[in-house]
C-alpha positions as CSV (number, residue, x, y, z in Angstrom):
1,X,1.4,-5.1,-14.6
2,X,2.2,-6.2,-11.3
3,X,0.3,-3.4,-9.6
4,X,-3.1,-4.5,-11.7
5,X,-2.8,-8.2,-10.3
6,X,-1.9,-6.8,-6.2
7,X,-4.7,-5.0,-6.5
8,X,-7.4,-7.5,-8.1
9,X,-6.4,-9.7,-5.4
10,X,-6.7,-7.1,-2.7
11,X,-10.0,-6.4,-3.8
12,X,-11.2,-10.2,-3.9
13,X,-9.6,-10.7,-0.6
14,X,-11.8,-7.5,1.0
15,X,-15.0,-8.8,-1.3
16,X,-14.2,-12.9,0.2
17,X,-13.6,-11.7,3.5
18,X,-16.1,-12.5,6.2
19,X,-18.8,-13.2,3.3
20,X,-18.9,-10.0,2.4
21,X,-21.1,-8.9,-0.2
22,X,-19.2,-7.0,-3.6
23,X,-22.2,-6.6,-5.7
24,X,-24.7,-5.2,-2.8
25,X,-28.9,-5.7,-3.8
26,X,-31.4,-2.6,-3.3
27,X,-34.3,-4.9,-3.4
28,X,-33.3,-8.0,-1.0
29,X,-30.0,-7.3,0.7
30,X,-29.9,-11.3,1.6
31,X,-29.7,-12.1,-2.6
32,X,-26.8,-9.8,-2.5
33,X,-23.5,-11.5,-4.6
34,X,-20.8,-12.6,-2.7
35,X,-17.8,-15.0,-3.6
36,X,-19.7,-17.9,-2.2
37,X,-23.2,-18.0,-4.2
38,X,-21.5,-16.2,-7.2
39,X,-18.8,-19.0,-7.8
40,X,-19.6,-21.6,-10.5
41,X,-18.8,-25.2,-9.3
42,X,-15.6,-26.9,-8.5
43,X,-15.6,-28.7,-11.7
44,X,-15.7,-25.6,-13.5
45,X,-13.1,-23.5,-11.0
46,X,-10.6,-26.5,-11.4
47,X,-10.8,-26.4,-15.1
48,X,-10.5,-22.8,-15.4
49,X,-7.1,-22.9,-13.0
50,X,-5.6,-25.4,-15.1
51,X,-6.2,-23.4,-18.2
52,X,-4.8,-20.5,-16.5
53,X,-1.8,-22.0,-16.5
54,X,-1.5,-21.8,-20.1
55,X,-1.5,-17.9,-20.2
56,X,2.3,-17.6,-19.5
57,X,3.0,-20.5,-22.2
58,X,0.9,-18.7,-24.8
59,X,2.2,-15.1,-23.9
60,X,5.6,-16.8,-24.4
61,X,4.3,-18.2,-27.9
62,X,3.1,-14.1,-29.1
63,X,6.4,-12.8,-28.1
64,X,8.4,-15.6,-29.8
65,X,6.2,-15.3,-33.3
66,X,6.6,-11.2,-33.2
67,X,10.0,-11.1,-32.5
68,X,10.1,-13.7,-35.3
69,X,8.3,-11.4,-37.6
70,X,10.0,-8.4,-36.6
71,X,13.6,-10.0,-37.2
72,X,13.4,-9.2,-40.9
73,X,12.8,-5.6,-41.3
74,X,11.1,-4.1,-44.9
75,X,13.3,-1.7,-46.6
76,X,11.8,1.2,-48.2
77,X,13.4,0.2,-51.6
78,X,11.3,-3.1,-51.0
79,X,8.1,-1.2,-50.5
80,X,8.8,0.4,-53.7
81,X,9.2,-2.3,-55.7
82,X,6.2,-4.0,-54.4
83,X,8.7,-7.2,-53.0
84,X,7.2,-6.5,-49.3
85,X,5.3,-8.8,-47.9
């Protein structure tokens, strides 16, 4: 829940900060990852922002359809008869 997403972001915030590196190299500590040289480009950071704003609409879309399909419930007399569906 809410505690997933503080924490995430608490974590990118420490990573981001100061070009700090999350994903530290053995071999060369200057290739190291870090927010900066890991990002993709701004095209592709836009476009992914914009298509997370679609996550609440289609969250709101799978509750919607199972409470639709949970309205009806099956009877056991219907699973007897073969008449669920």
């Amino acid at each position: 829940g809410i505690g997933v997403v503080l924490t995430v972001l608490a974590l990118l915030l420490c990573a981001g900060w100061n070009n700090t590196a999350y994903y530290p190299s053995n071999a060369d500590l200057q290739s190291s990852l870090t927010i900066t040289n890991s990002s993709s480009s701004e095209f592709t950071l836009q476009t992914m922002a914009i298509v997370s704003l679609f996550i609440p609409f289609v969250l709101a879309y799978i509750v919607y359809a199972w409470y639709c399909l949970d309205k009806k419930k099956i009877t056991k007399e219907e699973i007897e008869q073969g008449e669920a569906y």
